[in-house]
PQR file of N, CA, C, O and H, with PARSE charges and radii, in Angstrom:
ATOM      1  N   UNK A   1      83.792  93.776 274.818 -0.4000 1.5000
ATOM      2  CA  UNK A   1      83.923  92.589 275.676 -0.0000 2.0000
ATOM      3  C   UNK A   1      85.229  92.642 276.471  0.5500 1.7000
ATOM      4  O   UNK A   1      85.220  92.142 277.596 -0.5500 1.4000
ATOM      5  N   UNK A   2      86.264  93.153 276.037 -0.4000 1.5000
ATOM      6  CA  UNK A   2      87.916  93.164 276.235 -0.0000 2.0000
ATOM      7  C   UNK A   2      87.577  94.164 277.525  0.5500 1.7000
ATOM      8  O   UNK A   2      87.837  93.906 278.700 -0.5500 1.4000
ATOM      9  H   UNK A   2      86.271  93.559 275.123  0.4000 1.0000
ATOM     10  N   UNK A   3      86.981  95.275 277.058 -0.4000 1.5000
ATOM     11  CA  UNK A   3      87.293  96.558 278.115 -0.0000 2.0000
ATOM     12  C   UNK A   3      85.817  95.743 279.601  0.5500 1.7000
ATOM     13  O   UNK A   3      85.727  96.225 280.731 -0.5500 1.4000
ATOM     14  H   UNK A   3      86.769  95.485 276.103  0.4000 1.0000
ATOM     15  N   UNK A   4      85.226  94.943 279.270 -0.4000 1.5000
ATOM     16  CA  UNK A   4      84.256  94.183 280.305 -0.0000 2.0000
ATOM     17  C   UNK A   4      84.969  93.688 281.225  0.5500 1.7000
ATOM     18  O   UNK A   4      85.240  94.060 282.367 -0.5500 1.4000
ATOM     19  H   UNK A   4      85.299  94.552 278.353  0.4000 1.0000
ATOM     20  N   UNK A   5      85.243  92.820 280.620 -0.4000 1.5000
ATOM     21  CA  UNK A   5      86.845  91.607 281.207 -0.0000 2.0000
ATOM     22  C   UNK A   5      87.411  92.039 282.430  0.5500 1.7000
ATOM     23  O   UNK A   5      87.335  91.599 283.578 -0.5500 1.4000
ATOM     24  H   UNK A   5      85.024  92.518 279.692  0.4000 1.0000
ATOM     25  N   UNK A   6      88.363  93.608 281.599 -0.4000 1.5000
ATOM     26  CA  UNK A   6      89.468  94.349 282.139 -0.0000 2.0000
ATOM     27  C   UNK A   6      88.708  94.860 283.630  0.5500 1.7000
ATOM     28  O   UNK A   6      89.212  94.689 284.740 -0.5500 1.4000
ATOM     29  H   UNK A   6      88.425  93.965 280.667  0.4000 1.0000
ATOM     30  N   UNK A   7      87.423  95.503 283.371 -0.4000 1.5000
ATOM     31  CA  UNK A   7      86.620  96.028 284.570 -0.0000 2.0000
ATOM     32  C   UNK A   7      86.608  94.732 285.559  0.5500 1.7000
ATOM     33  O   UNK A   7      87.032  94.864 286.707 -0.5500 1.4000
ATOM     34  H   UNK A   7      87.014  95.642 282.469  0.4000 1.0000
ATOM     35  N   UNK A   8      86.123  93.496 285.104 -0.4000 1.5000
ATOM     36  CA  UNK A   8      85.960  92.302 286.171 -0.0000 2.0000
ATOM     37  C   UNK A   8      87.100  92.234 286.737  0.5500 1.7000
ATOM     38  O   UNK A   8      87.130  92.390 287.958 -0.5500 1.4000
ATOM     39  H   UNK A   8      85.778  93.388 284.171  0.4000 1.0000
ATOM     40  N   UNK A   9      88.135  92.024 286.130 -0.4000 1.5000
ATOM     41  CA  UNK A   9      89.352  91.650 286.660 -0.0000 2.0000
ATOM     42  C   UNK A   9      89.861  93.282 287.644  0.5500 1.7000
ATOM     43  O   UNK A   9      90.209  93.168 288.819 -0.5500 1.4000
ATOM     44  H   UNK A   9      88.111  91.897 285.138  0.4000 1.0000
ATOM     45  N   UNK A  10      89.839  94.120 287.231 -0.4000 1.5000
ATOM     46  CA  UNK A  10      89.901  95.143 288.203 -0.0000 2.0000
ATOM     47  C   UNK A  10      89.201  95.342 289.632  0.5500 1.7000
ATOM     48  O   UNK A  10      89.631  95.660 290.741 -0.5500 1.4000
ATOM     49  H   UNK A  10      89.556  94.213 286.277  0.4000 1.0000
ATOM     50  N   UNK A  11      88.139  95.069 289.205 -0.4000 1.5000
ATOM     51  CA  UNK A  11      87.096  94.655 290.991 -0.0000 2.0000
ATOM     52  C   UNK A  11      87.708  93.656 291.450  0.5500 1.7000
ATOM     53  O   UNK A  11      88.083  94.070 292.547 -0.5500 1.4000
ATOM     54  H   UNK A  11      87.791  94.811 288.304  0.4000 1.0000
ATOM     55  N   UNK A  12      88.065  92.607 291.350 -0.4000 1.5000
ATOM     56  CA  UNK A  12      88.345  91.372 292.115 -0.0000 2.0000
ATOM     57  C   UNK A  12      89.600  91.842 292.851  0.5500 1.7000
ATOM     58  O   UNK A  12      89.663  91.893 294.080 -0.5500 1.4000
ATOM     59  H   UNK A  12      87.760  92.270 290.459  0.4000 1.0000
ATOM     60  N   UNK A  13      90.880  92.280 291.790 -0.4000 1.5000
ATOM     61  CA  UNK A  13      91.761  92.569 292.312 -0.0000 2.0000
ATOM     62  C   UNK A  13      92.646  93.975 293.108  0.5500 1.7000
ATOM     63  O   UNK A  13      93.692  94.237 293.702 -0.5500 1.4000
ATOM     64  H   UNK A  13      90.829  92.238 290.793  0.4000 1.0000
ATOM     65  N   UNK A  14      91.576  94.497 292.696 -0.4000 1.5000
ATOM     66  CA  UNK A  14      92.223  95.691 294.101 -0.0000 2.0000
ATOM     67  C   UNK A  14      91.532  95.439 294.758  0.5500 1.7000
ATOM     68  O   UNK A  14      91.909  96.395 295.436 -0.5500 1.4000
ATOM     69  H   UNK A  14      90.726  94.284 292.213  0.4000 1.0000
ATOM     70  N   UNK A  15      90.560  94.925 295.481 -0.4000 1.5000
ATOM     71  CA  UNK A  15      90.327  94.829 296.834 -0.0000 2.0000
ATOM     72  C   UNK A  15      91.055  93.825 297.253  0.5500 1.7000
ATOM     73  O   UNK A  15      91.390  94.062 298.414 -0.5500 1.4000
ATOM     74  H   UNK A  15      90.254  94.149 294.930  0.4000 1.0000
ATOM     75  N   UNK A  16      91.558  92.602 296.809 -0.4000 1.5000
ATOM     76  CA  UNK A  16      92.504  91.761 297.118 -0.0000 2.0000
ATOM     77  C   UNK A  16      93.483  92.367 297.519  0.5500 1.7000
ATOM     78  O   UNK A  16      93.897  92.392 298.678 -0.5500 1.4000
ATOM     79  H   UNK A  16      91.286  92.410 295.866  0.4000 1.0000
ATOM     80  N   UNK A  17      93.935  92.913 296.570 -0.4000 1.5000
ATOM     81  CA  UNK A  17      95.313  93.951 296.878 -0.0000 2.0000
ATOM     82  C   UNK A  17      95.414  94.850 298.020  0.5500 1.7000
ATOM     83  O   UNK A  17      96.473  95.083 298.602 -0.5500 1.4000
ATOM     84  H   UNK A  17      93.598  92.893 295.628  0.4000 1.0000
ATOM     85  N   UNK A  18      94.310  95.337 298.317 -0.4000 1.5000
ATOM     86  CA  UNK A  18      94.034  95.792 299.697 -0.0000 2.0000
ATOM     87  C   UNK A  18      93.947  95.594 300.986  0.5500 1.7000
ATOM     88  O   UNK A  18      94.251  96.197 302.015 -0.5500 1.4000
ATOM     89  H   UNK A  18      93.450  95.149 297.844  0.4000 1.0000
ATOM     90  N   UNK A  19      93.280  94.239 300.574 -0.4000 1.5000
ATOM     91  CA  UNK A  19      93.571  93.205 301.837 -0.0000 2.0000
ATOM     92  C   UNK A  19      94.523  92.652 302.072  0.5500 1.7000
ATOM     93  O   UNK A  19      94.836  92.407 303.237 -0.5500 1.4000
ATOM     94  H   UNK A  19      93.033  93.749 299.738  0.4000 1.0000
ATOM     95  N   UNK A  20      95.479  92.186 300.728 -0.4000 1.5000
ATOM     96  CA  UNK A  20      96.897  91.906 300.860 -0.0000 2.0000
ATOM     97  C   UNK A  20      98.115  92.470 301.769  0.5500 1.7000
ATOM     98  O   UNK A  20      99.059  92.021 302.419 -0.5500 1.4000
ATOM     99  H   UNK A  20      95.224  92.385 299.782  0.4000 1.0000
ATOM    100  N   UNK A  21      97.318  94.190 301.305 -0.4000 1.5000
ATOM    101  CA  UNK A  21      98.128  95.619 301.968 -0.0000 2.0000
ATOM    102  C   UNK A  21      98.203  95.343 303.587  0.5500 1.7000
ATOM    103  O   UNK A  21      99.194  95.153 304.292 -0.5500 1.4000
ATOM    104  H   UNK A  21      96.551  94.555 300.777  0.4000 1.0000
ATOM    105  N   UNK A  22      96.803  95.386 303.931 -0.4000 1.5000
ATOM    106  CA  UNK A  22      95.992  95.384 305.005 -0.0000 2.0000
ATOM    107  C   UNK A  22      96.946  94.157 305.909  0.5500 1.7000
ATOM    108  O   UNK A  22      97.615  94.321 306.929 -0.5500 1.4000
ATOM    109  H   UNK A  22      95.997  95.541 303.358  0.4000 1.0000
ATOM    110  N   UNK A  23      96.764  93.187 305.284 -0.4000 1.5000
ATOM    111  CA  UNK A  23      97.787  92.168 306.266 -0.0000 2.0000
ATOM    112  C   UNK A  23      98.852  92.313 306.244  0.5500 1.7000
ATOM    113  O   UNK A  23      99.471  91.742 307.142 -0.5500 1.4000
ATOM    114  H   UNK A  23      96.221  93.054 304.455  0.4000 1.0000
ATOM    115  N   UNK A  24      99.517  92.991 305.411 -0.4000 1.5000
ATOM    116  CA  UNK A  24     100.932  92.794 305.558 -0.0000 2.0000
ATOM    117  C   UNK A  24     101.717  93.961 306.570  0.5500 1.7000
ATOM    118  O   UNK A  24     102.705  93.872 307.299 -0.5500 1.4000
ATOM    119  H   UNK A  24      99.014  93.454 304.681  0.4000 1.0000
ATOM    120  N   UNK A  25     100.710  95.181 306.219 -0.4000 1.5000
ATOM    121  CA  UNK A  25     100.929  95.967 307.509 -0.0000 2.0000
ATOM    122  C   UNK A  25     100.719  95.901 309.501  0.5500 1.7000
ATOM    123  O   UNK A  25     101.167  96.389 310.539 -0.5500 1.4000
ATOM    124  H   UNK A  25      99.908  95.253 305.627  0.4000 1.0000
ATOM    125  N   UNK A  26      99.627  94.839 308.931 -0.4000 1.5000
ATOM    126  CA  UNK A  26      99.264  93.631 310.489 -0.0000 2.0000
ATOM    127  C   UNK A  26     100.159  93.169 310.555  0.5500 1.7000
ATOM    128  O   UNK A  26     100.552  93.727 311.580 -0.5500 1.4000
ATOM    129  H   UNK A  26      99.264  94.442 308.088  0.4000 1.0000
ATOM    130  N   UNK A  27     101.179  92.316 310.204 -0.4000 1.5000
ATOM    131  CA  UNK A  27     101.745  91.201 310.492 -0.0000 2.0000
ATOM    132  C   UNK A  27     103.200  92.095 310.626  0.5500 1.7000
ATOM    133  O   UNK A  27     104.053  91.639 311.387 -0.5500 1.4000
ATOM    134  H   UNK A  27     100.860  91.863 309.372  0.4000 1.0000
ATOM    135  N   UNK A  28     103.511  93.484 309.822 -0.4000 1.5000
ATOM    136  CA  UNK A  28     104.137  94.018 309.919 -0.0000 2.0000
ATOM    137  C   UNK A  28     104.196  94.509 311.759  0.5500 1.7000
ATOM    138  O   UNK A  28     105.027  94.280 312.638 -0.5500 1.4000
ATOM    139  H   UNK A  28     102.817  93.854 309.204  0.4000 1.0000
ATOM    140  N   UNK A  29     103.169  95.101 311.750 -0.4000 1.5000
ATOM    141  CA  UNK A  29     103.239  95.968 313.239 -0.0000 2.0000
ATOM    142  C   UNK A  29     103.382  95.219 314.462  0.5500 1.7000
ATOM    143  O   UNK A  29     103.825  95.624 315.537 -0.5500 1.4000
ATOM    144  H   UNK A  29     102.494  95.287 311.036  0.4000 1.0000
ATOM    145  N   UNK A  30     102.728  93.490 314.009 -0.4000 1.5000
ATOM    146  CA  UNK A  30     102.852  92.715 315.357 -0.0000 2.0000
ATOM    147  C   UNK A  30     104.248  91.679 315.399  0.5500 1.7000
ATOM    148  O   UNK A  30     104.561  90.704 316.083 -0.5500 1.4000
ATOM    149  H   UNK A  30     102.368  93.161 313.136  0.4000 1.0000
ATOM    150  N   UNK A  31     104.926  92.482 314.229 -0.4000 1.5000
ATOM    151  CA  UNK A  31     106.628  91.971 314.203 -0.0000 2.0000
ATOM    152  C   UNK A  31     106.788  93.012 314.808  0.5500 1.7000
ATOM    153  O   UNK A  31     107.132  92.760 315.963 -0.5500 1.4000
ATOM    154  H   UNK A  31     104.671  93.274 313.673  0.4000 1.0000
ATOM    155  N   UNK A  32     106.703  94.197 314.591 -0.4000 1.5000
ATOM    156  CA  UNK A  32     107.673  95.070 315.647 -0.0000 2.0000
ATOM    157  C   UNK A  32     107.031  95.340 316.958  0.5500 1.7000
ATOM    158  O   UNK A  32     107.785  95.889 317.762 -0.5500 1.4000
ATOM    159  H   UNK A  32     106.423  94.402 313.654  0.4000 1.0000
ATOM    160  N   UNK A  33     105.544  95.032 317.474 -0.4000 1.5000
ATOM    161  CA  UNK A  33     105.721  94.449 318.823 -0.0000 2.0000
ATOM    162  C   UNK A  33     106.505  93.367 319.523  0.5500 1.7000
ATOM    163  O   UNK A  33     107.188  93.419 320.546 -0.5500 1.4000
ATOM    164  H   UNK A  33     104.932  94.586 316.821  0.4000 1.0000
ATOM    165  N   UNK A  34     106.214  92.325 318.664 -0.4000 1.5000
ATOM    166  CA  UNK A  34     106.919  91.163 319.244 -0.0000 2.0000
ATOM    167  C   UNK A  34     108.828  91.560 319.322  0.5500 1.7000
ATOM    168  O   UNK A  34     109.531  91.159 320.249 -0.5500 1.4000
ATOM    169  H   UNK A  34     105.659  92.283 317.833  0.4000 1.0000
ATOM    170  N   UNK A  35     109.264  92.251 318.354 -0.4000 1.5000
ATOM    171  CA  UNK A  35     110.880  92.226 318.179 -0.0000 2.0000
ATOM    172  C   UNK A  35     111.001  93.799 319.420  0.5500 1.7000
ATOM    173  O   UNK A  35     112.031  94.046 320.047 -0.5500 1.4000
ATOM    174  H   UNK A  35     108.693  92.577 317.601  0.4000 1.0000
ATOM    175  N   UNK A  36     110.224  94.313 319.476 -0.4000 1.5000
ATOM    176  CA  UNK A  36     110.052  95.768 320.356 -0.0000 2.0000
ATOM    177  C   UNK A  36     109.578  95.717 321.336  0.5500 1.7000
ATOM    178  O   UNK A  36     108.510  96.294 321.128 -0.5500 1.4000
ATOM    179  H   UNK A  36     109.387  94.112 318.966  0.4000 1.0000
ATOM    180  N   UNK A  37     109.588  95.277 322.857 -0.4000 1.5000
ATOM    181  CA  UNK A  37     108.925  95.146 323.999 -0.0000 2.0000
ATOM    182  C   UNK A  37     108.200  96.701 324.208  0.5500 1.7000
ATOM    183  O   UNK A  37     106.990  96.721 324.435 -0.5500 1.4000
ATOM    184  H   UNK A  37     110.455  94.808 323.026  0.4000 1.0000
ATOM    185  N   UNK A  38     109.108  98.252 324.111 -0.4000 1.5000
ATOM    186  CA  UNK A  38     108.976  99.366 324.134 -0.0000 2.0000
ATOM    187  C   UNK A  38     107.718 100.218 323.799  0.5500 1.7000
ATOM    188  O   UNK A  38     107.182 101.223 324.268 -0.5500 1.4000
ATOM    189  H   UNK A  38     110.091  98.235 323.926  0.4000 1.0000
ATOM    190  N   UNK A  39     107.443  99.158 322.538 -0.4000 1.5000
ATOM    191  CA  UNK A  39     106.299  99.800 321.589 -0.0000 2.0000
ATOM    192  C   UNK A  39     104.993  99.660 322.545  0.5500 1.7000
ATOM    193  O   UNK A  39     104.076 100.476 322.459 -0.5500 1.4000
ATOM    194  H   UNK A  39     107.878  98.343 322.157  0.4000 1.0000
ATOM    195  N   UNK A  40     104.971  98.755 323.310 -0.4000 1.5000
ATOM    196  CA  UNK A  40     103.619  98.368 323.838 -0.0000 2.0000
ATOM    197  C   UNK A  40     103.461  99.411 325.136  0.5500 1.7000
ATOM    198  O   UNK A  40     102.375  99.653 325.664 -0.5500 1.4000
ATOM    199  H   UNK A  40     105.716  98.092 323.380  0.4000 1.0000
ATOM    200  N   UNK A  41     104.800 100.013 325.576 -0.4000 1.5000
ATOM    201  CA  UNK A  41     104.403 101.016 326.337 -0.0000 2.0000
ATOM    202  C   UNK A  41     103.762 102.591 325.935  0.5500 1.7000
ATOM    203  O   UNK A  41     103.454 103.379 326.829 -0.5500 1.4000
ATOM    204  H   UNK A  41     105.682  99.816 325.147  0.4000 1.0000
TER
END
C-alpha cells in the first residue's frame, strides 16, 4: 500500500514540478527581454 501511495504521489508531482520548471524559465526569459531591449534583436 506504502510503495502505491509513493507511486501516486510521484505522478502528481513531477509533472507539477515540470510545469513549475517550465514557468519559471518563461517568466525567466521574458525578464531578460523586458530588462534586455538587445535580446529581441
Amino acid at each position: 500500500m506504502t510503495s502505491h501511495n509513493n507511486l501516486k504521489i510521484k505522478a502528481t508531482t513531477v509533472p507539477a514540478f515540470k510545469a513549475g520548471r517550465a514557468l519559471k524559465d518563461a517568466s525567466n526569459k521574458k525578464l531578460i527581454l523586458l530588462t534586455n531591449p538587445y535580446v529581441l534583436k
